[in-house]
C-alpha positions in Angstrom: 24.2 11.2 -28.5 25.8 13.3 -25.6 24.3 13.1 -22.3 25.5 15.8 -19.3 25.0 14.3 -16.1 26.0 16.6 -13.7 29.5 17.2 -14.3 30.6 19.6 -11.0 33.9 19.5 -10.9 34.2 16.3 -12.9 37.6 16.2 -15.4 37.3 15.6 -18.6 38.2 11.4 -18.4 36.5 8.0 -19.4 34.1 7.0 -16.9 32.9 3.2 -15.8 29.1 2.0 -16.8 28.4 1.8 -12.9 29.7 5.6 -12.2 27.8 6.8 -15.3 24.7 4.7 -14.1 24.9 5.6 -10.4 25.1 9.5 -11.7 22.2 9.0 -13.9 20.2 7.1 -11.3 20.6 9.9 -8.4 20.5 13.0 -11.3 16.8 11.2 -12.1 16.2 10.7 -8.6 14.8 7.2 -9.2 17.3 5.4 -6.5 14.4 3.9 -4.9 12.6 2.7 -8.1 15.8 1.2 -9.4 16.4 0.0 -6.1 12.9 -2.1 -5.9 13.3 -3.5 -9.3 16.7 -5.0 -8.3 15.0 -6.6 -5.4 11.9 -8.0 -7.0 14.2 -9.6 -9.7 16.4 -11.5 -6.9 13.9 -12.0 -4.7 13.8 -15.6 -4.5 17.4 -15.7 -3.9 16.8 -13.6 -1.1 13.7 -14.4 0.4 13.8 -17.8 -0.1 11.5 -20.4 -2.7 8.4 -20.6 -0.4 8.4 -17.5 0.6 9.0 -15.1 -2.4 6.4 -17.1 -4.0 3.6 -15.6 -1.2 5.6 -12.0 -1.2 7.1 -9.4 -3.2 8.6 -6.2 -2.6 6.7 -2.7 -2.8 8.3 0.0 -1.6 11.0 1.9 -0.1 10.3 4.8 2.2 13.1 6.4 4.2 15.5 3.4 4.3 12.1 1.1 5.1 11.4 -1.7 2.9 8.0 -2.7 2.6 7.0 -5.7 1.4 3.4 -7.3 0.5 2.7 -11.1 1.7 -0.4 -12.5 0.9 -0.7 -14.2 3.7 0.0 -13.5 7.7 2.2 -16.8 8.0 4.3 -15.3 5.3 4.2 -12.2 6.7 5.7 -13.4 9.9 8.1 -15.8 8.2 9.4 -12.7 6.7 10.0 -10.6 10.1 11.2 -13.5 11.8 14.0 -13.7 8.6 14.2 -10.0 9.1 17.9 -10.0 9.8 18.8 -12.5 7.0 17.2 -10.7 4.4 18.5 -7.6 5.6 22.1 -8.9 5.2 21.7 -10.1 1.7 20.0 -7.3 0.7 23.1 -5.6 2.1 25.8 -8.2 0.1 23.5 -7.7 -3.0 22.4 -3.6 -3.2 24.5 -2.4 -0.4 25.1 -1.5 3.0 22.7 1.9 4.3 20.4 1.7 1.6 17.5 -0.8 3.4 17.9 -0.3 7.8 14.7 -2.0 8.0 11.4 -4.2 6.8 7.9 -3.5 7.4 5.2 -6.3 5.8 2.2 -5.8 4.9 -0.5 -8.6 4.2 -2.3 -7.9 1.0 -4.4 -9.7 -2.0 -0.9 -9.6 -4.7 -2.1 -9.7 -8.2 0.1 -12.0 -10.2 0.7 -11.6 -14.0 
């Protein structure tokens, strides 16, 4: 199977998983989507037991993250850890991808 991923100017020469998946993820334009699934599967290492338990994260909207809490105490645990979680989420995705969180208190369905 031969896949061409956008190959401007690229030599012919072996590439790494993580420059062939960081092509394929921009070519598909699904950084966001990819970007949210890595969060939601670290979350508790991020947000913390207690309070990845009551929230989860949504979305991503022009460098926003949003996140659902069930709860407002949750909710403001969360933008009082703003700056914490915006750090690991830094050491963990990347620097410039998240420049700030939003939460938003919703009934979460959990399956």
């Amino acid at each position: 199977m031969n896949f061409k991923i956008n190959n401007n100017g690229r030599k012919q020469r072996l590439l790494s998983f993580n420059e062939l998946m960081a092509d394929v993820i921009n070519e598909l334009n699904i950084k966001d989507d990819f970007f949210i699934i890595m969060l939601k599967n670290n979350w508790e290492k991020i947000a913390g037991g207690i309070v990845s338990v009551h929230s989860v994260p949504d979305r991503i909207f022009k460098n926003i993250l949003f996140i659902s809490a069930d709860h407002s105490v949750y909710a403001n645990e969360i933008i009082m850890m703003k700056n914490i979680i915006l750090q690991k989420i830094g050491d963990s995705i990347g620097q410039n991808i998240i420049k700030t969180v939003k939460v938003e208190i919703r009934h979460l369905n959990w399956h």
